[in-house]
C-alpha positions as CSV (number, residue, x, y, z in Angstrom):
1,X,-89.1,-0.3,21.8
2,X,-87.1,0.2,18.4
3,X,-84.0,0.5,20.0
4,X,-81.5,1.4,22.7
5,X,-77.7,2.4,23.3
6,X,-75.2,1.1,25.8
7,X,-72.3,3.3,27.0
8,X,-71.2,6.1,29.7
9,X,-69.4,9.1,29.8
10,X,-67.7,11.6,31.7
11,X,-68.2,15.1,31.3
12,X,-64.9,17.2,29.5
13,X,-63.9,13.5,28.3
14,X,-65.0,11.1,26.2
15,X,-68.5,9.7,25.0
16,X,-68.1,6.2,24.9
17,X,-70.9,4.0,22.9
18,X,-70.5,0.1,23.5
19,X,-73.4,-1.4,21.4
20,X,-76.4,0.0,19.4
21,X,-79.0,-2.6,19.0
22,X,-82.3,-1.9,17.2
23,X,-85.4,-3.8,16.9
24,X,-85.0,-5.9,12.8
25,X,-87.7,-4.0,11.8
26,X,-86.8,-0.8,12.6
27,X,-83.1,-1.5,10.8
28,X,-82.6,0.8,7.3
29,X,-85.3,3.4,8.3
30,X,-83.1,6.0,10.1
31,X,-84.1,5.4,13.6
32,X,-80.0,4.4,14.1
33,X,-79.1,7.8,12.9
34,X,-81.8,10.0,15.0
35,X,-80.5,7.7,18.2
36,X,-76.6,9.1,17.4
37,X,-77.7,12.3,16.5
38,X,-79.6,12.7,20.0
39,X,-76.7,11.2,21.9
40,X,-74.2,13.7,20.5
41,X,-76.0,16.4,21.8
42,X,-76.2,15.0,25.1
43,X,-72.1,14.7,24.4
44,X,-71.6,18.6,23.4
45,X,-73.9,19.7,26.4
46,X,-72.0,18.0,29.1
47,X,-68.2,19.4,27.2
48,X,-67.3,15.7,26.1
49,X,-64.2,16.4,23.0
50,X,-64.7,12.6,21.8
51,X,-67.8,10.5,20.4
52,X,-66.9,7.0,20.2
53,X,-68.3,4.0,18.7
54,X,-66.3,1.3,20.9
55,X,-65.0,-2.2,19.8
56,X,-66.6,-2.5,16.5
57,X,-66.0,-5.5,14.2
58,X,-64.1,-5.1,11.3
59,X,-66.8,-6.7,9.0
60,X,-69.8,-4.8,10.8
61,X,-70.4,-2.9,7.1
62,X,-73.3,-1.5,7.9
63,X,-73.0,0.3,11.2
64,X,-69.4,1.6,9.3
65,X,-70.8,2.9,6.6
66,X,-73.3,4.8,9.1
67,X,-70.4,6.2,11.7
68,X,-68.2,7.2,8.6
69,X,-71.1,9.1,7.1
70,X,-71.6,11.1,10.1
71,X,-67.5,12.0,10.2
72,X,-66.4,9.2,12.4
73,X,-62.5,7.8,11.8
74,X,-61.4,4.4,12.9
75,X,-59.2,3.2,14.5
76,X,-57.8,-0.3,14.7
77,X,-57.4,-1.8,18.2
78,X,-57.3,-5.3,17.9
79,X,-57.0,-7.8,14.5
80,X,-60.8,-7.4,14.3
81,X,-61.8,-4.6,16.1
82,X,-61.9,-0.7,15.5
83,X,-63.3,1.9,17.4
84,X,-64.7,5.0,15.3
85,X,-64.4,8.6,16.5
86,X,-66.0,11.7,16.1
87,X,-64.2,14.5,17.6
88,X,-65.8,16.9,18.4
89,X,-68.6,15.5,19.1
């Protein structure tokens, strides 16, 4: 396994990711990316309006860097947390 997602969603709402994990060695190679990429589609076919990267901590650099490339704004929610959206999705 190189990685997985956890989340939900309801159709016509939002697309709510909680945590990416993905194997060390598979880190920095793109695999995160293809995993986001695949799970927006899902998003768009079932009419979601919001992608969402959930509770993310503020000094998570890496998995910002990745959501902001791919159009994602945060959103502060707590002193240390953000959630990052990409809307559409």
């Amino acid at each position: 396994m190189i990685g997985q997602a956890h989340g939900w969603f309801e159709p016509n709402s939002d697309f709510v990711i909680d945590k990416i994990e993905m194997s060390g060695r598979h880190r920095s190679r793109g695999h995160g990316s293809s995993l986001i990429r695949e799970l927006r589609k899902k998003a768009q076919s079932v009419g979601c309006q919001n992608f969402v990267f959930r509770g993310v901590i503020s000094n998570n650099v890496r998995a910002i860097e990745l959501y902001k490339s791919m159009g994602a704004s945060g959103i502060q929610v707590s002193k240390h947390l953000y959630d990052y959206i990409i809307s559409p999705p």
